[in-house]
VEXDREN-2710 file (C-alpha; in Angstrom, 1 decimal):
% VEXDREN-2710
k/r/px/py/pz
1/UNK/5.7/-20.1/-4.8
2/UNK/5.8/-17.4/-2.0
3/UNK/8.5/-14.8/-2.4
4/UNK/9.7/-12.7/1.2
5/UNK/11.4/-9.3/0.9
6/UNK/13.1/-7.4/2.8
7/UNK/12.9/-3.8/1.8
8/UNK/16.3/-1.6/1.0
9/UNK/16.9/0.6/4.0
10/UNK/17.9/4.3/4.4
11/UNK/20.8/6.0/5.4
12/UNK/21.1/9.6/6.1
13/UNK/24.2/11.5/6.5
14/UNK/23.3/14.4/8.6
15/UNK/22.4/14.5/12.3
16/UNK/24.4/13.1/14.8
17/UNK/23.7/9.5/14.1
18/UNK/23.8/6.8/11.3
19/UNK/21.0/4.6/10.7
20/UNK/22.2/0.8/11.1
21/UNK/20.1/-1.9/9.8
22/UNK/19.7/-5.1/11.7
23/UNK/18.9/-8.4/10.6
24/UNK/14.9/-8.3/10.2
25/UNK/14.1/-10.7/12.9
26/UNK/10.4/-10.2/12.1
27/UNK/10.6/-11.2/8.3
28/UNK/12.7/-14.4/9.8
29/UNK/9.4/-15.5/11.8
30/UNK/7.5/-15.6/8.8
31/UNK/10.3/-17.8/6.9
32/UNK/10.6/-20.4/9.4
33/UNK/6.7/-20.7/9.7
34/UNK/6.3/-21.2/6.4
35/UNK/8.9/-23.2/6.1
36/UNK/7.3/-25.7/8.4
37/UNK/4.4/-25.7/6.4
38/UNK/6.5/-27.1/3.4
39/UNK/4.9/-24.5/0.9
40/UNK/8.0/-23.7/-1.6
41/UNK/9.4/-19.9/-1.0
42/UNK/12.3/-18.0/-1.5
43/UNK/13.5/-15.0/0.6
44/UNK/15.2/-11.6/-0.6
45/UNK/16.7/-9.8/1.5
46/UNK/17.5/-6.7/-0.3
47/UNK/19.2/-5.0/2.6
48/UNK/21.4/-8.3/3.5
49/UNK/22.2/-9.0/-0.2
50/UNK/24.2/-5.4/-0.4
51/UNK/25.1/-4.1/2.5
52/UNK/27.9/-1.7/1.1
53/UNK/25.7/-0.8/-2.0
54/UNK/24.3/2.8/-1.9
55/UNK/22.5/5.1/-4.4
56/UNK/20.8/7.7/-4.6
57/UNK/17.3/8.2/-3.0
58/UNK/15.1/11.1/-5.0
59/UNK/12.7/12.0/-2.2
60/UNK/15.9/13.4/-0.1
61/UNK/18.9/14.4/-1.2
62/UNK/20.6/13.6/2.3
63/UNK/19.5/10.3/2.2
64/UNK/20.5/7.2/0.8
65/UNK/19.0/4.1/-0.3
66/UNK/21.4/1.3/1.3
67/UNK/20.9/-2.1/-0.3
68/UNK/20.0/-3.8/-3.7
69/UNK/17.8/-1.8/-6.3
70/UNK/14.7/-1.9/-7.5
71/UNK/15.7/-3.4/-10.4
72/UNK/18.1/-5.9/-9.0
73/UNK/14.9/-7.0/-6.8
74/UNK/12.6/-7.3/-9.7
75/UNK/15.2/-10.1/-11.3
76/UNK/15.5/-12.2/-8.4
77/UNK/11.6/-12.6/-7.9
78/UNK/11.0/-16.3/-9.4
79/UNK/8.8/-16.0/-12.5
80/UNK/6.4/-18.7/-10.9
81/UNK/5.9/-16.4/-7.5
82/UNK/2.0/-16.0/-6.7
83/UNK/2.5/-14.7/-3.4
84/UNK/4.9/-11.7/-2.4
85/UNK/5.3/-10.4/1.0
86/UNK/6.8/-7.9/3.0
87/UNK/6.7/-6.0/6.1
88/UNK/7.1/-2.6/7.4
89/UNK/8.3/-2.2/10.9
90/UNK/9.0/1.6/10.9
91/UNK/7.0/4.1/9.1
92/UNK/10.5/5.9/8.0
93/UNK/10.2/3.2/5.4
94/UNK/7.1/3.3/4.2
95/UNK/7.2/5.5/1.5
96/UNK/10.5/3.4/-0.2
97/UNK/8.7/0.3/0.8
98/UNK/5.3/1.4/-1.0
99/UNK/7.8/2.7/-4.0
100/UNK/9.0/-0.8/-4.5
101/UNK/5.8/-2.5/-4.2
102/UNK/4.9/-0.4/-7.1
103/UNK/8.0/-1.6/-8.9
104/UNK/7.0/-5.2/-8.5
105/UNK/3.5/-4.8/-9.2
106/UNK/4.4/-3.5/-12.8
107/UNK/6.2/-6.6/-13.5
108/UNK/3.5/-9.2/-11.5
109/UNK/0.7/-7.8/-12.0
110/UNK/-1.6/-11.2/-11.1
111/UNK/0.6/-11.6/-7.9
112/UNK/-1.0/-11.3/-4.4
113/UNK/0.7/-8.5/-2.7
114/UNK/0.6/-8.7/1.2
115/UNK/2.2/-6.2/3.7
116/UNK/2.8/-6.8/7.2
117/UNK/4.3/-5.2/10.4
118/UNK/3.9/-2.5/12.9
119/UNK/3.0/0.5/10.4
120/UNK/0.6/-1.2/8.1
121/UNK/-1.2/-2.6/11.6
122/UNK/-1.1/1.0/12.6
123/UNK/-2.7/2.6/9.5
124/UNK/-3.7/-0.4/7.5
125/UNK/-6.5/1.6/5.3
126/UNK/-4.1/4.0/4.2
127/UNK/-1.4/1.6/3.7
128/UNK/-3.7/-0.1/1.7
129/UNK/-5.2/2.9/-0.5
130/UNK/-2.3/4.7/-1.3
131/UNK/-0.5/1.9/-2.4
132/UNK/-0.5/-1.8/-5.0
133/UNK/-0.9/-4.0/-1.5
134/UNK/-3.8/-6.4/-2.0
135/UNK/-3.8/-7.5/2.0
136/UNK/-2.4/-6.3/5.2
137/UNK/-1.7/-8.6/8.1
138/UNK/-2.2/-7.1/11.2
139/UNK/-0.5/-7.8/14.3
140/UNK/1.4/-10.7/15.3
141/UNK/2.0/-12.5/11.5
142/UNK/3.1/-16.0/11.1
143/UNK/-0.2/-17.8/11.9
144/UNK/-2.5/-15.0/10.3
145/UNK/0.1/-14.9/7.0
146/UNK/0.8/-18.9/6.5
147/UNK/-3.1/-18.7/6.8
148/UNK/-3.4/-17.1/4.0
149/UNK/-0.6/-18.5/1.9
150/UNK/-2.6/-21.7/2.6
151/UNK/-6.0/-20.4/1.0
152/UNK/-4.4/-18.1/-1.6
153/UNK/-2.1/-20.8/-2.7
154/UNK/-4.9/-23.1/-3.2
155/UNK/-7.5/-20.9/-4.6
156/UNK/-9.8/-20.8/-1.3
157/UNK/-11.3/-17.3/0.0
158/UNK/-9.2/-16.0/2.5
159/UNK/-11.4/-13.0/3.4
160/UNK/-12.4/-14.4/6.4
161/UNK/-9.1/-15.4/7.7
162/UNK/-8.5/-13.3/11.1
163/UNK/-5.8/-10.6/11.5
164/UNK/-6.4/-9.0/7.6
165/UNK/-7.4/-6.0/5.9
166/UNK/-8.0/-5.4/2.7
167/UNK/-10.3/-3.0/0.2
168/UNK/-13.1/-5.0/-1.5
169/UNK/-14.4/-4.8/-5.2
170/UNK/-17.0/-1.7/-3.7
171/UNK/-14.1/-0.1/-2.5
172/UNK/-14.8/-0.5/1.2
173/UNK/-12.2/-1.0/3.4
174/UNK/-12.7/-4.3/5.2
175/UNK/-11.0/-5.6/8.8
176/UNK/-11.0/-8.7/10.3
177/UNK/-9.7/-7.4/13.1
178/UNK/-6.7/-7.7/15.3
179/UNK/-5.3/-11.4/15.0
180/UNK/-5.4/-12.9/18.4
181/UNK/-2.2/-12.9/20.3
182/UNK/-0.4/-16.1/20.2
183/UNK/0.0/-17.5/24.1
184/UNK/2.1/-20.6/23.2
185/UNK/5.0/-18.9/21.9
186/UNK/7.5/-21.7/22.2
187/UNK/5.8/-23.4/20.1
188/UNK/6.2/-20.7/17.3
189/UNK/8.9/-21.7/14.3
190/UNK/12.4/-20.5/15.0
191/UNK/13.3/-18.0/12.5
192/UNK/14.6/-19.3/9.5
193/UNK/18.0/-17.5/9.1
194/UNK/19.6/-20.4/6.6
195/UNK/17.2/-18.2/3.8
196/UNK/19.2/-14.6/4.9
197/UNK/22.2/-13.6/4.2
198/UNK/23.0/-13.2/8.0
199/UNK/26.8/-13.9/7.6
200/UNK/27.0/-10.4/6.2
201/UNK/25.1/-8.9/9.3
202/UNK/27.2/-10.6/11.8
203/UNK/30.6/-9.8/10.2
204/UNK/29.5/-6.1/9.2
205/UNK/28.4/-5.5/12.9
206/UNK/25.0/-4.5/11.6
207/UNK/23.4/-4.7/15.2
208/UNK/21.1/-2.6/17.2
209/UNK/23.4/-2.4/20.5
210/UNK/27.2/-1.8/20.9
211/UNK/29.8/-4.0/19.2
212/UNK/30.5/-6.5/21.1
213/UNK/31.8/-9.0/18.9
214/UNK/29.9/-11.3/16.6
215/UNK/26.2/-11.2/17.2
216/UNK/22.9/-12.3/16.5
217/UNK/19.3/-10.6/17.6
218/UNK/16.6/-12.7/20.1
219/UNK/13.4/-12.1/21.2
220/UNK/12.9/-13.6/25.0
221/UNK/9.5/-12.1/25.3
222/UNK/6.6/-10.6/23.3
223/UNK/4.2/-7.7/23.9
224/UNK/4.7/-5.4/26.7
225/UNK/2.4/-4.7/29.3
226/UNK/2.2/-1.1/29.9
227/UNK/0.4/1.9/27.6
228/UNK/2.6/4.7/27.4
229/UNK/0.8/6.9/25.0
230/UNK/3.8/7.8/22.8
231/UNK/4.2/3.9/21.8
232/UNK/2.5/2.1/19.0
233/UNK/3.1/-1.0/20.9
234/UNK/-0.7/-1.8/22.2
235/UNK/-2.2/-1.3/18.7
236/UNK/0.3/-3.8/17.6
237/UNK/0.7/-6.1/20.5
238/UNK/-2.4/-5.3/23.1
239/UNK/-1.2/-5.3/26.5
240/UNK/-0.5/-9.1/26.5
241/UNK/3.3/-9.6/27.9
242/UNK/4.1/-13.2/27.2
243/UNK/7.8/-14.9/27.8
244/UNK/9.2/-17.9/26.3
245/UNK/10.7/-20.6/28.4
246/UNK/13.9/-19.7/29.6
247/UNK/15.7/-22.9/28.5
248/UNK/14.4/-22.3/25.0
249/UNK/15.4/-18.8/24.9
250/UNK/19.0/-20.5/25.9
251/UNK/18.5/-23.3/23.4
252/UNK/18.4/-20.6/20.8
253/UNK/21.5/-18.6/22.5
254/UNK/23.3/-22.0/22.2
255/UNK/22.6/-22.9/18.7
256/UNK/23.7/-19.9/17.4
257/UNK/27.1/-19.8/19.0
258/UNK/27.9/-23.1/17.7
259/UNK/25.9/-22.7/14.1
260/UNK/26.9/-18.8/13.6
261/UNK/30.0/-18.8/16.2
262/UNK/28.8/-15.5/18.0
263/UNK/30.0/-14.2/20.9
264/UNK/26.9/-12.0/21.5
265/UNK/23.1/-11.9/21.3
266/UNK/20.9/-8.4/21.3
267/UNK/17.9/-9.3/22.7
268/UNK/15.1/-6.7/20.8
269/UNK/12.4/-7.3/23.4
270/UNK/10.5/-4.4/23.8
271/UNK/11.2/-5.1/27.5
272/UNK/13.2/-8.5/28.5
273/UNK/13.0/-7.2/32.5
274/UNK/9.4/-7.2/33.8
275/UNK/8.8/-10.4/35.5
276/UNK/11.1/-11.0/38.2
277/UNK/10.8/-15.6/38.0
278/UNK/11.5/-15.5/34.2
279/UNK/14.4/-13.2/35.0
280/UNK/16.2/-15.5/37.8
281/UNK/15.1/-18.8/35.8
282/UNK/16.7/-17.8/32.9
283/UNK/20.3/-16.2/34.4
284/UNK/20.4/-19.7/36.1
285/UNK/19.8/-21.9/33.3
286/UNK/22.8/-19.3/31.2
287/UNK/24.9/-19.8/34.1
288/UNK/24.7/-23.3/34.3
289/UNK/25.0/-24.2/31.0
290/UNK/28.6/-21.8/30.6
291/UNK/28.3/-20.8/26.9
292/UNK/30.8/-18.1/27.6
293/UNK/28.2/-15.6/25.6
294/UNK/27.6/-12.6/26.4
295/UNK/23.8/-10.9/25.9
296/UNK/22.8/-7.0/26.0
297/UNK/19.9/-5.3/26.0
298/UNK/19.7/-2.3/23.3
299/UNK/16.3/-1.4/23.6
300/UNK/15.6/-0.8/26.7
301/UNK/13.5/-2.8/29.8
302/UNK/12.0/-1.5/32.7
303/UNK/13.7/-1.4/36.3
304/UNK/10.7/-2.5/38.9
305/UNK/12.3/-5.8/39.6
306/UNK/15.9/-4.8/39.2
307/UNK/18.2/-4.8/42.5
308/UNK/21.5/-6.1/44.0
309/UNK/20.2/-9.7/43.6
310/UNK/19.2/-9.8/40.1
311/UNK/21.9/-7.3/38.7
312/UNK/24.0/-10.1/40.1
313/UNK/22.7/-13.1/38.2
314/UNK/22.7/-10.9/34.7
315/UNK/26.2/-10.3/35.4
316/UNK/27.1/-13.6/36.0
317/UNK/25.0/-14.6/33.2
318/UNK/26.7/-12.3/30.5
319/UNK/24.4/-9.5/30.4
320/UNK/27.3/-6.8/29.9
321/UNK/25.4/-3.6/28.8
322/UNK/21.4/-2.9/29.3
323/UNK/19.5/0.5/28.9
324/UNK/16.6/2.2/31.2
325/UNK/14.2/4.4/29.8
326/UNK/12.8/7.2/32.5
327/UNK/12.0/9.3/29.4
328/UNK/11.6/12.5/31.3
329/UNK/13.0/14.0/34.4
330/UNK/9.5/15.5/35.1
331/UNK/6.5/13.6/37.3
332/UNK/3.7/15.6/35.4
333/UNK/5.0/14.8/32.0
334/UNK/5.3/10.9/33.5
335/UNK/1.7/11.0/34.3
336/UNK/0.2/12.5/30.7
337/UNK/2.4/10.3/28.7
338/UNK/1.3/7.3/31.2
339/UNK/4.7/6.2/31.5
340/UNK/4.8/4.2/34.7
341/UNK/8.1/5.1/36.2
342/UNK/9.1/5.3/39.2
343/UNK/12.3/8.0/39.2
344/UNK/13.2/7.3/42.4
345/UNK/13.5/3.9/42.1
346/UNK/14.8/3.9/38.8
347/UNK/17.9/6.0/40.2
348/UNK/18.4/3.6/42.7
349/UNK/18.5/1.0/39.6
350/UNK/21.0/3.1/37.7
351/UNK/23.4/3.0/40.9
352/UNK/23.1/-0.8/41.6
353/UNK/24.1/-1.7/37.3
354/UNK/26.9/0.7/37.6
355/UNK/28.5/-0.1/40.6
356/UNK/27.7/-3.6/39.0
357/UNK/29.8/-3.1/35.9
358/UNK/27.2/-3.2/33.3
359/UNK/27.4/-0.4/30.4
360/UNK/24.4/0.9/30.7
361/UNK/22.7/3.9/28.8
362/UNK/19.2/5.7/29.3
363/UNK/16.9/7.3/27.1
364/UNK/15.7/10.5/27.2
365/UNK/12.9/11.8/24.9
366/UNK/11.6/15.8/24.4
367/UNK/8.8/17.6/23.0
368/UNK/5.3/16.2/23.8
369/UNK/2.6/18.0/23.6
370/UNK/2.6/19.2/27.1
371/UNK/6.4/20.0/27.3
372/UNK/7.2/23.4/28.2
373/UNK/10.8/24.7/29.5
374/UNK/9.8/24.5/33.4
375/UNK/9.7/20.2/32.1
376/UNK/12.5/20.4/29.9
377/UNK/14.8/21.4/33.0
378/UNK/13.6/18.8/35.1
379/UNK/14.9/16.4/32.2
380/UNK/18.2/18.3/32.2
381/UNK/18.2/18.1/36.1
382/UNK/17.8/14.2/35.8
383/UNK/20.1/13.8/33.1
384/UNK/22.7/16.0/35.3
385/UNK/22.1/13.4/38.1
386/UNK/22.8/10.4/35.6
387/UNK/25.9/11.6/34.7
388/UNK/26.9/12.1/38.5
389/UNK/26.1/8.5/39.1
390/UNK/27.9/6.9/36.5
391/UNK/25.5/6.3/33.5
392/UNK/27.6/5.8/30.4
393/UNK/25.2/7.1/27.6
394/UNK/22.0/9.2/27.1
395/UNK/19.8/9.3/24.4
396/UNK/17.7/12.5/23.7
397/UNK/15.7/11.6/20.9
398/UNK/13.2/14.5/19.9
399/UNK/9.3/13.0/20.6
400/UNK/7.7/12.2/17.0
401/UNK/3.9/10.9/17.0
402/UNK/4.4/7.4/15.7
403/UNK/1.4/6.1/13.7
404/UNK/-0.7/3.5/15.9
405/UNK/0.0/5.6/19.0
406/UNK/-2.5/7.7/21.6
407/UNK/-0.5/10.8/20.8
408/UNK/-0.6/9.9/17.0
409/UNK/-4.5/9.8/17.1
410/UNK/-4.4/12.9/19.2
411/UNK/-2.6/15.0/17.1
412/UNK/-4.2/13.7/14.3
413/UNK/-8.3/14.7/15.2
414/UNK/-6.2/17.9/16.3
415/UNK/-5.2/18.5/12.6
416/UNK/-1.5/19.1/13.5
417/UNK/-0.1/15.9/11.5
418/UNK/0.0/16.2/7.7
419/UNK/-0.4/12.7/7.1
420/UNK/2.6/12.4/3.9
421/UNK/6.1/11.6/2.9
422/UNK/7.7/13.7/4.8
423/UNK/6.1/12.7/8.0
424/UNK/6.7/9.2/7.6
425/UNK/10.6/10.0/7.4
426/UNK/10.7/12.7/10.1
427/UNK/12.0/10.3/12.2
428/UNK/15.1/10.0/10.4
429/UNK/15.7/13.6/11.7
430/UNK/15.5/12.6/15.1
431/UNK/19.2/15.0/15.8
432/UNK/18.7/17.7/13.2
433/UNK/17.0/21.1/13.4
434/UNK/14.6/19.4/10.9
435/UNK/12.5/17.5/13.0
436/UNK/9.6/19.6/13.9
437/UNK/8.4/20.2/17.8
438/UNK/5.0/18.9/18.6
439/UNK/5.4/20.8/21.8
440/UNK/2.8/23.6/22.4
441/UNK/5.6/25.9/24.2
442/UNK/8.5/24.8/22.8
443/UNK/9.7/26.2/19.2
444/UNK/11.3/23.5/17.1
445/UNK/15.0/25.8/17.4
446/UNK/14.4/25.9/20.7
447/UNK/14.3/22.0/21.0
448/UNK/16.9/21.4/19.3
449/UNK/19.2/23.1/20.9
450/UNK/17.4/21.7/23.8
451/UNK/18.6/18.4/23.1
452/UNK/22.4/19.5/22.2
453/UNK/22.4/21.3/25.9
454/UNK/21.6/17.7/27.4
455/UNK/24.1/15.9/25.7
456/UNK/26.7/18.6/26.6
457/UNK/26.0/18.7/30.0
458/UNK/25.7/14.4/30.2
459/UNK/29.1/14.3/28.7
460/UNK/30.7/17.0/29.8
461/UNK/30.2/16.1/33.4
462/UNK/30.7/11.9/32.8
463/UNK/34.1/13.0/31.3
464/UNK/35.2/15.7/34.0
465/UNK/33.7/13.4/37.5
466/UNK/35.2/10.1/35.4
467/UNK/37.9/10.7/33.2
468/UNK/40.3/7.7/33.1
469/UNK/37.2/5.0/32.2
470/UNK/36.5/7.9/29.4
471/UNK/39.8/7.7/28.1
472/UNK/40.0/3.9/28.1
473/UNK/36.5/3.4/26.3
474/UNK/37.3/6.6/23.7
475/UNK/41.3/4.9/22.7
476/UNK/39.6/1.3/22.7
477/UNK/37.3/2.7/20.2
478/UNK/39.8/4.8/18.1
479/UNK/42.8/2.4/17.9
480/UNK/41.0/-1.1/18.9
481/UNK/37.7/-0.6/17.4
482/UNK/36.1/-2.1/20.6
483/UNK/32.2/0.0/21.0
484/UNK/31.8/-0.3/24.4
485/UNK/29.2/2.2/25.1
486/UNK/27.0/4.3/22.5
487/UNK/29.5/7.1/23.0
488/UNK/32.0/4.8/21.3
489/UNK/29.9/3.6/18.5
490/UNK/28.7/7.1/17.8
491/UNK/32.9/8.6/17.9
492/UNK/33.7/5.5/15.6
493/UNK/31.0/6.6/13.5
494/UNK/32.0/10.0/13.2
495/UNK/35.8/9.2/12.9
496/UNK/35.7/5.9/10.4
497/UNK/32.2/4.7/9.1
498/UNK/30.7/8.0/8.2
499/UNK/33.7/8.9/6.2
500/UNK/33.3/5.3/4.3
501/UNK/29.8/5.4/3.6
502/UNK/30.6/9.1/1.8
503/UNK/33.4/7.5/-0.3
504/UNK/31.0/4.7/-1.2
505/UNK/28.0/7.3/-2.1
506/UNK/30.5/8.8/-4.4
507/UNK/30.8/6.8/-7.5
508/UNK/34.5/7.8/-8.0
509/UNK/36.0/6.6/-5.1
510/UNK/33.7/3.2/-4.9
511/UNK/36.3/1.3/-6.1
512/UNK/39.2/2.3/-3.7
513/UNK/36.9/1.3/-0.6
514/UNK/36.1/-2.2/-2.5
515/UNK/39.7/-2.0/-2.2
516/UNK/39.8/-1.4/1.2
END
């Protein structure tokens, strides 16, 4: 018996944002390529399973633990499990998810413990020393784990296996190495959501973009092709950018609407836009098939092939709201984080999806190494010129060195990263005066109220150059509940959902939200 978990989740209450969890598409893969294999598993998804529990988390006192408990995870792990896994996407995780592995390990002990995802392929030897794990998988899972379930299950070595790490009975720290990319990805297993409770994600709006109705999260594409230094992406991923058909991408989009009834799919490619065939192929095929569904694009894609023509076809295909990442408003900084952007163009880009009708939003990030207040204009600059043209959101998200990245490494032969708890989190303090500046010009109070000039000035000048679509999108989000933009979600947050999630951390008033 295998047993799949999906690790609690956090939730902070200060900053300017709430953390929501999304249904963990990654863990998903895994399920539906075991499942083919036929080996007997069961799936917990501890996040899923109690999405209005909360209690207390001790590391932080502003944070939360959102989801089932330790205990109540422990009881739901079949007594005949021999395999557990789970995975670790972000490294603001890490220390709960290493916490619980701990908790399990007391009570199966002779269990193999494996952990996958984007942290432990990042820093699998010290996801491996400091905590129970007996294996990482690293890289792109489902072959590399079912692999292993395979020789594990059946009492065959699986030290060999590629795309592991583990410490042997020396206490050497062994690799096999990067698993090799998978170039047939249609022919990967669909994600198994009948083993999640993804009713509760889809009716709780637990999605990664703005509400727009009933949704469900897709991945088009995998990999992306550039090597911004920031991004953990290549150690994860290499440079390989591979796309899926784009009738199976639609297949999926189809069978969800009539299996789950969405209206909606978030599509968490790291970048959905880069080849401009796939792009055209795929609006057609949505276009003729008329599923009357519309798509976004939370995370951001790139802008190279978009123009009149193709913003056209998204349109017509139900792309409603998308999100372009120039980063920085400064050419130098462009060039040392190797972000390949062209600003010019990319304004051009923002004009043509505006005047188009999409709801689109751009990110903004501040604090690298190299930023200094000459750079930090230039972003304000930009940003000013955003708002001019239209843009409905910015993001300023305060640069943090994730593990796996260039910068990471950087800072880390530099000494400047204490390598603990409290870094792993920091990026849960993303919009408070917490979050420390890497910057070697910029104080950390001086970035932060670096950031809260940008969004003043974004907002401040999108409400005063467009002020009836303001007031439409803010009273569709007060009295409708409608998130059109990330403005929206974030007001509905403040106004409602905050205020909910502070009655539910209180165990007085639980019972009157129940209620509710």
């Amino acid at each position: 018996m295998i047993t799949l978990i999906n690790s609690p989740g956090l939730k902070s209450f200060s900053g300017l944002q709430m953390h929501t969890p999304n249904p963990p598409l990654g863990l998903a893969y895994i399920a539906g390529a075991i499942k083919e294999t036929g080996i007997p598993y069961t799936v917990i998804d501890a996040t899923g399973e109690a999405l209005d529990t909360i209690s207390p988390y001790g590391k932080r006192d502003d944070f939360m633990i959102q989801g089932l408990t330790f205990d109540q995870i422990v009881r739901r792990i079949p007594t005949e499990t021999r395999l557990i896994g789970l995975s670790c996407m972000f490294s603001t995780l890490w220390p709960l998810t290493r916490d619980l592995a701990e908790h399990i390990r007391a009570h199966f002990p002779e269990a193999i413990m494996v952990l996958g995802g984007e942290h432990c392929t990042a820093v699998p030897e010290l996801s491996l020393r400091t905590s129970v794990f007996d294996i990482v998988v690293l890289g792109e899972g489902e072959e590399t784990f079912v692999n292993l379930a395979k020789a594990s299950l059946a009492g065959e070595p699986w030290h060999e296996i590629p795309g592991i790490a583990y410490i042997d009975d020396n206490a050497k720290f062994q690799t096999t190495g990067l698993s090799a990319r998978n170039k047939t990805i249609d022919q990967i297993p669909s994600p198994d959501w009948d083993s999640f409770p993804i009713e509760q994600y889809i009716s709780g709006h637990q999605i990664n973009g703005s509400n727009l109705g009933r949704s469900m999260p897709l991945l088009s594409t995998r990999g992306c092709p550039y090597q911004c230094t920031f991004c953990s992406s290549p150690g994860m991923w290499t440079t390989r950018y591979i796309t899926r058909d784009p009738k199976t991408v639609a297949d999926e989009i189809e069978l969800y609407k009539n299996k789950y009834n969405i209206v909606n799919v978030d599509f968490e490619d790291l970048t959905a836009v880069v080849k401009r065939r796939w792009v055209v192929d795929f609006c057609h095929e949505l276009i003729k098939r008329q599923l009357n569904v519309t798509w976004q694009m939370p995370s951001g894609t790139r802008s190279e092939v978009f123009d009149s023509e193709v913003a056209e076809l998204l349109y017509r295909s139900g792309c409603r709201a998308l999100a372009f990442a120039p980063e920085t408003g400064s050419p130098e900084m462009l060039k040392l984080i190797k972000k390949q952007v062209d600003l010019s163009h990319m304004i051009d880009a923002m004009q043509i999806a505006v005047r188009q009708g999409f709801k689109l939003s751009c990110f903004i990030v501040i604090g690298f190494p190299e930023e200094t207040k000459a750079t930090l204009r230039e972003s304000l600059k930009l940003v000013r010129r955003m708002a001019l043209l239209g843009v409905h959101d910015v993001s300023v998200s305060k640069f943090v060195p994730y593990p796996g990245s260039y910068l990471f490494k950087r800072l880390q032969e530099e000494g400047r990263i204490a390598i603990d708890d409290e870094f792993f989190m920091s990026p849960m303090d993303f919009y408070t005066q917490k979050a420390p500046s890497y910057s070697n010009h910029v104080t950390t109070k001086e970035l932060y109220f670096a950031m809260l000039w940008i969004f003043v000035n974004f907002y401040v000048i999108s409400f005063a150059c467009r002020p009836f679509r303001t007031a439409r999108i803010l009273l569709k989000a007060v009295f409708m509940g409608t998130e059109e933009t990330r403005f929206a979600k974030w007001l509905n947050d403040i106004l409602f959902v905050r205020r909910r999630w502070r009655k539910l951390a209180d165990p007085a008033k639980r019972s009157s939200v129940a209620a509710e």
